[in-house]
C-alpha positions in Angstrom: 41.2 -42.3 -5.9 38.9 -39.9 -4.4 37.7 -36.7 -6.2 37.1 -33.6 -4.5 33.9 -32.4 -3.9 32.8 -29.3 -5.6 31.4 -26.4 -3.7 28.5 -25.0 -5.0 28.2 -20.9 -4.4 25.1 -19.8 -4.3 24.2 -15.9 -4.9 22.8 -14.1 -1.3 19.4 -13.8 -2.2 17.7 -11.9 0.8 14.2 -10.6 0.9 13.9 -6.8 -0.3 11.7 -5.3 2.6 8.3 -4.0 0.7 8.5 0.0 1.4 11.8 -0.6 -0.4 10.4 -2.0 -3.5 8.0 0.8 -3.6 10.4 3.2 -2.8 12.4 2.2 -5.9 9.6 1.9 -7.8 8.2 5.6 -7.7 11.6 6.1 -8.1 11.6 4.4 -11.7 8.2 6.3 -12.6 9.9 9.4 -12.0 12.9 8.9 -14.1 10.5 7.6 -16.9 8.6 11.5 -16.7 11.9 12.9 -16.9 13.0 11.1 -19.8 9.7 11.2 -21.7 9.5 15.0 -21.1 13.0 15.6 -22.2 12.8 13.4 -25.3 9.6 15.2 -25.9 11.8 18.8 -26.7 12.9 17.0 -30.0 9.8 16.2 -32.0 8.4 18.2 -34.4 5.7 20.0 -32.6 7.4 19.2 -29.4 7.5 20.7 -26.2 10.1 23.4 -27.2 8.1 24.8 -30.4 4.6 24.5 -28.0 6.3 26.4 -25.5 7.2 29.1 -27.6 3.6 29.6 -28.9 2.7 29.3 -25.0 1.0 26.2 -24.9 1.1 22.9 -22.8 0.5 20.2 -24.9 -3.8 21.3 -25.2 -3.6 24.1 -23.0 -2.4 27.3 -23.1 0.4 28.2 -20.3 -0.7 29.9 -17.5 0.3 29.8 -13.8 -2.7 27.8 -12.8 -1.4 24.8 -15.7 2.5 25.0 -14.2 0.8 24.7 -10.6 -0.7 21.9 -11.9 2.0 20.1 -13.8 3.8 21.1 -11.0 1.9 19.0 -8.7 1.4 16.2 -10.6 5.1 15.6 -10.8 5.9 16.3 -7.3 3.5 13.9 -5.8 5.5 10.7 -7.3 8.8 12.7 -6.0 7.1 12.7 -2.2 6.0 9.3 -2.4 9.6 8.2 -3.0 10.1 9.7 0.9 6.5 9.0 2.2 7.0 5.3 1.2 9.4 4.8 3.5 8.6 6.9 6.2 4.2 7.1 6.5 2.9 4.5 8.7 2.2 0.7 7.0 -1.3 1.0 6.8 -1.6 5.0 5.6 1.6 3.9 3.1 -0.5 0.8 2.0 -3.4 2.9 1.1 -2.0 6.1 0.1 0.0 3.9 -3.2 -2.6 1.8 -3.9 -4.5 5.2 -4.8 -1.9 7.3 -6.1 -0.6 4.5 -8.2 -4.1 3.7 -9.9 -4.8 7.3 -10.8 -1.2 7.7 -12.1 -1.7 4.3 -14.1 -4.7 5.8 -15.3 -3.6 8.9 -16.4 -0.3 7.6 -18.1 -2.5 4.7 -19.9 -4.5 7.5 -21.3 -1.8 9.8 -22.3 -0.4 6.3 -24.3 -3.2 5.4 -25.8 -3.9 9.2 -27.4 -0.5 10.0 -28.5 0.8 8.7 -32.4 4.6 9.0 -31.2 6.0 5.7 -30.2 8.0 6.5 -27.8 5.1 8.0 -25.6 3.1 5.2 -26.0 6.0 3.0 -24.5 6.6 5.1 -21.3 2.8 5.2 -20.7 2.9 1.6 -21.3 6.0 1.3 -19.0 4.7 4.1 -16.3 1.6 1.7 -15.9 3.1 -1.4 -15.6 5.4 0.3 -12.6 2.2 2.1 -11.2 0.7 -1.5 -11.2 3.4 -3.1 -9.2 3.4 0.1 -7.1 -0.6 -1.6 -6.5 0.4 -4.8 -6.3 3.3 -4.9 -4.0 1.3 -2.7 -1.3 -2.1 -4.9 -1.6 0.1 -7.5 -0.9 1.8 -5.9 1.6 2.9 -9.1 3.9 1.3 -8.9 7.5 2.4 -9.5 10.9 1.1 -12.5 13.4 1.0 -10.6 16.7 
């Protein structure tokens, strides 16, 4: 008697096109600011009670520190749009930058804070600022 042959299914598996991944990926830094800054109104000495004694983090509050916190936080918001729309090569170039300063400046902001929770969304901004790096150095090229 013969048995009937099993069908194996195999999940679609396509390639994810690269200004996708880094898309998503500034994407993903962005929601990690947002939910280290809001988890960082509940400390003790937290953003709510600095606030209130007009300081940001180390420095006092002014217009010229919101401009600046300002701009640091928009940039990864643009880059969400820019990544998908800039031309390859000024895309390419523009997050492998970007993404090494911000992985900079979140692996310092880790490794000076003694909350834990800071030092794992600096770790965890890096590591997504490095694959922001890696995927567009290895952005795949055309034969033409």
């Amino acid at each position: 008697m013969d048995r009937p042959k099993k069908t194996v299914s195999l999940l679609e598996d396509k390639k994810v096109n690269t200004r996708i991944k880094l898309s998503a990926l500034w994407v993903a830094v962005m929601l990690c600011y947002i939910e280290g800054d809001f988890t960082s109104f509940f400390p003790p000495g937290g953003y709510i009670q600095q606030s209130l004694a007009g300081k940001m983090g180390p420095f006092p509050t002014t217009q010229l520190t919101l401009l600046a916190g300002s701009v640091f936080m928009s940039v990864p918001c643009v880059m969400v749009v820019l990544s998908l729309t800039l031309r390859a090569k000024a895309c390419r170039n523009l997050c492998i930058i970007l993404a090494l300063f911000y992985t900079l400046v979140n692996a310092m902001s880790a490794f000076t804070s003694h909350w834990a929770y800071f030092i794992f969304f600096g770790i965890l901004e890096s590591v997504l600022t490095l694959l922001i790096v890696w995927y567009a150095w290895k952005w795949p090229r055309e034969n033409i």
